[in-house]
N, C-alpha and C positions, 0 to 999 in steps of 0.2 A: 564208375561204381556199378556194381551187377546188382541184380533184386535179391541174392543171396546176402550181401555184406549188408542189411537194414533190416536188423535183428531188433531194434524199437519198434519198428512200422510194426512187423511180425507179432510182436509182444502185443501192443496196441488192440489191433484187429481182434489177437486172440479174445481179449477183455472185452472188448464189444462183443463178439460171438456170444462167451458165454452170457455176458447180461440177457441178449438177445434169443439167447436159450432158455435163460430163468424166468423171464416174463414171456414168453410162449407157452412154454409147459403151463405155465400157471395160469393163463386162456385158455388151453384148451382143457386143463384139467375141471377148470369151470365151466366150459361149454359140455363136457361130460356128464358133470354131473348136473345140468339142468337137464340134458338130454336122459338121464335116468330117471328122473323126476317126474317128467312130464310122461315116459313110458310105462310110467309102474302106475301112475294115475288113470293112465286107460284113452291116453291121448294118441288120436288115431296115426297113421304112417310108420314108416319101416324108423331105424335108428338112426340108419343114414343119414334120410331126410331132416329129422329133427338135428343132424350135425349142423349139417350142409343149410341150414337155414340160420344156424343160431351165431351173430355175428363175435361174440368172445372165441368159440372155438374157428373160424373162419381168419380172426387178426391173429390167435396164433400159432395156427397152419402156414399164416405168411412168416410171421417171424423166424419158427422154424428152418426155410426154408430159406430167409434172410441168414441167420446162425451156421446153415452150413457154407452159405456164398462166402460168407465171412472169414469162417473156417479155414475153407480153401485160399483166400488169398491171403491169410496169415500165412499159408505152406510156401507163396510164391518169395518171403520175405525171410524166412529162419527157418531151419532144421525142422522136421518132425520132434524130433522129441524134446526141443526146445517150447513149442506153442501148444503141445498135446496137453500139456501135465496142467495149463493153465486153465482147462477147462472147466477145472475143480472148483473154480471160483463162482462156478455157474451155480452149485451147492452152496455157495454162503450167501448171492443175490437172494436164492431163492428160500433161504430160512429168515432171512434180513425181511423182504419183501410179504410172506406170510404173516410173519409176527405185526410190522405196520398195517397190515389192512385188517388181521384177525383183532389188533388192540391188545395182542398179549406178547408175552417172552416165550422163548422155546424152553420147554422143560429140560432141567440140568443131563436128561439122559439122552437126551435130542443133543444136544450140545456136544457131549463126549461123544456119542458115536459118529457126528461130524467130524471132529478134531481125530478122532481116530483115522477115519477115511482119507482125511488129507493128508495124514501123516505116511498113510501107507502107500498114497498113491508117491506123494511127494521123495520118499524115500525112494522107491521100486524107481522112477526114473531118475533120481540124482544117481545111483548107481550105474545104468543105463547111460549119461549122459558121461561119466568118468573112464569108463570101460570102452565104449562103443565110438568108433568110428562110419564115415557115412563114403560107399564108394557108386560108382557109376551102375546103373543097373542095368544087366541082363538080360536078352532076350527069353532066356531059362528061367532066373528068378521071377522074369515078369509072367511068366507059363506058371511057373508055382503057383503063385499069390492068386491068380485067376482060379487054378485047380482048386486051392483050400476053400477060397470063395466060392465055387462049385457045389463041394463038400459042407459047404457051413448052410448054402441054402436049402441044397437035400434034407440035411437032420431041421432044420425049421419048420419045411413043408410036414416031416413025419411027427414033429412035437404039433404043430396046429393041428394036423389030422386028429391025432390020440386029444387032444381038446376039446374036440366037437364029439366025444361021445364018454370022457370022463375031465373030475378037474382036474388041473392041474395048479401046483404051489404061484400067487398071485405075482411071485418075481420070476417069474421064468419070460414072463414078457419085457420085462427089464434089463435082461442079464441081454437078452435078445437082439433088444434095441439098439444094446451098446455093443456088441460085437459085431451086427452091421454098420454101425456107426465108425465103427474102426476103419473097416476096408475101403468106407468113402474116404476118410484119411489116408489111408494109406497110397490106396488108386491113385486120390491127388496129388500126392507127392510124382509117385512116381509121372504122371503126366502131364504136369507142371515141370520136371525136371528134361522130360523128354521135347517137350514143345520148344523150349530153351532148349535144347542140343538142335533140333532142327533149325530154330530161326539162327544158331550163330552157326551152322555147317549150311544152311541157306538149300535142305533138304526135305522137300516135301514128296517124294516120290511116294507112289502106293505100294509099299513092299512091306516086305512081311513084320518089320520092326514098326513102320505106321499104322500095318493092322492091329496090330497090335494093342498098341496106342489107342486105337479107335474102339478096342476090347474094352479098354480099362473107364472109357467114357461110358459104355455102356452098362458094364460093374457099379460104375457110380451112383447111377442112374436108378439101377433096380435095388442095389443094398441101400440107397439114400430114399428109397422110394418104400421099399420094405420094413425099414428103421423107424419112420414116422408111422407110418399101419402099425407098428406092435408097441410104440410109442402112447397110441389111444388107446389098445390093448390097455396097457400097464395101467394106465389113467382109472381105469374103472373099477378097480382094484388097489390102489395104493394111491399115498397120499406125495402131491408134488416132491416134497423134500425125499420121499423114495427112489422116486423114477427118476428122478436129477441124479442123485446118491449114485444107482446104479450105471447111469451113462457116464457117468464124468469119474466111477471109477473103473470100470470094463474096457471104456474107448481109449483110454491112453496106457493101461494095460496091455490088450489087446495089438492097438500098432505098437510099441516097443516090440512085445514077441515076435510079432512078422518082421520086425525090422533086422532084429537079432537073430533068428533062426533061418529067417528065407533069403532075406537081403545082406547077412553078412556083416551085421554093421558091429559084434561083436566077438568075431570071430578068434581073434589074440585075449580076449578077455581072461581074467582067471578064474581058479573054480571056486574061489569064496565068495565072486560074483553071482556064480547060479544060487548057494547057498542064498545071498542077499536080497535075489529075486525072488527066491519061492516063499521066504519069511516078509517081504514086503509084500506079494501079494495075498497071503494068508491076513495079513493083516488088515490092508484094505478092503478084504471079503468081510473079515469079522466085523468090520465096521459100517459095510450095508446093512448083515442078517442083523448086528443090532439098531440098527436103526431102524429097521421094519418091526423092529418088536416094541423097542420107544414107542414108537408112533401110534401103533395098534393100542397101545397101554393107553395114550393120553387119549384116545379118539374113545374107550373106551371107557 
């Protein structure tokens, strides 16, 4: 039996991941805002510092980082777009989890705009998952996905730049998180699927398909590293069940499209399938912006 055919293992992990996502975010969301607290009160050291000391944001910078290990060896056991779309669950820990420690229920419009979210992410890959086939990947497709990745951290750098001298909309660090968040999925995939071609061709040579290979580790690295930096971002500015909202529906959004466009995995599909994608992801969108506005509503 290969690590491909144990599609429960795969399933399993995913679930873990996101718990392990939903109670991070909600550390460090916490360590955030004591760390605003204590800066607005006139308490001495930079912001870092007061992170990097406070141990709620510190347990869930690990988890985090536990969430993506996780992540990844869900990839080594089932499809991408089988363990991607699970992520979503990470959003209902973390509305479940708020409401026991807050002592309240989430308000009926917190509620819709979840069920909306899931519905659209959950849609957008059931059709993905009908359509879409999964074949061997390319030393070409694997030059793309690098390039976009290239692309996707240019325009990052130029949105933080325009940051630091006007504001900008509080989910744009959101939207951010989770489309770096993607590429670490994606990467993994592809390098998990690669390291398995090497160990059964029993080829470890340093040519240009292992450099490869050694690209995408480092892609991982800085968009999984980039991901959580805009991840605190978001935090400072919107409330857990936002910045969850936004990752768990951009991240599984996000690898589907690369999977379908760069990878090929939908390439025979039909065209009522693109129709199906752009109306599930419309949807899934409508169901972040309203949920940033729920939220805003009840906080205020």
């Amino acid at each position: 039996m290969t690590l491909e055919s144990a599609p429960i293992a795969g399933i399993v992990l995913a679930l873990l991941s996101a718990a392990t996502l939903a109670v991070g975010n909600l550390l460090q969301a916490r360590g955030v805002r004591i760390m605003q607290t204590k800066t607005a009160g006139g308490a001495g050291g930079s912001k870092v510092s007061h992170l990097v000391r406070n141990r709620w944001w510190l347990i869930g910078g690990v988890l985090l980082g536990a969430a993506i290990l996780l992540q990844l060896a869900s990839l080594t056991f089932a499809p991408l777009i089988v363990v991607q779309p699970i992520g979503v669950t990470a959003l209902v820990f973390t509305v479940v989890l708020t409401a026991v420690f807050a002592h309240r229920s989430p308000s009926a419009a917190v509620v819709r705009s979840i069920t909306v979210c899931v519905l659209g992410v959950a849609a957008f890959v059931t059709v993905a998952a009908l359509v879409s086939t999964q074949h061997a990947i390319t030393d070409v497709q694997l030059v793309a996905v690098l390039t976009v990745l290239t692309v996707v951290l240019i325009v990052t750098g130029v949105l933080w730049a325009v940051s630091r001298r006007r504001r900008v909309p509080a989910i744009t660090w959101v939207l951010v998180g989770g489309v770096l968040s993607a590429f670490v999925a994606t990467l993994g995939k592809t390098v998990i699927l690669r390291v398995q071609s090497a160990l059964h061709h029993d080829d470890f040579r340093l040519d240009a398909a292992n450099v490869l290979t050694i690209g995408c580790l480092v892609g991982i690295g800085v968009a999984g590293g980039l991901s959580i930096y805009f991840v605190q971002l978001a935090h400072a500015s919107n409330r857990p069940e936002v910045v969850v909202a936004g990752l768990t529906v951009v991240d599984p959004a996000v690898a589907v499209v690369l999977g379908i466009t760069i990878l090929g995995e939908a390439s025979g599909a039909p065209l009522w399938s693109v129709f199906a994608f752009i109306a599930a992801g419309l949807v899934a969108g409508f169901g972040v912006i309203s949920l940033s506005r729920a939220d805003r509503e009840t906080v205020g």
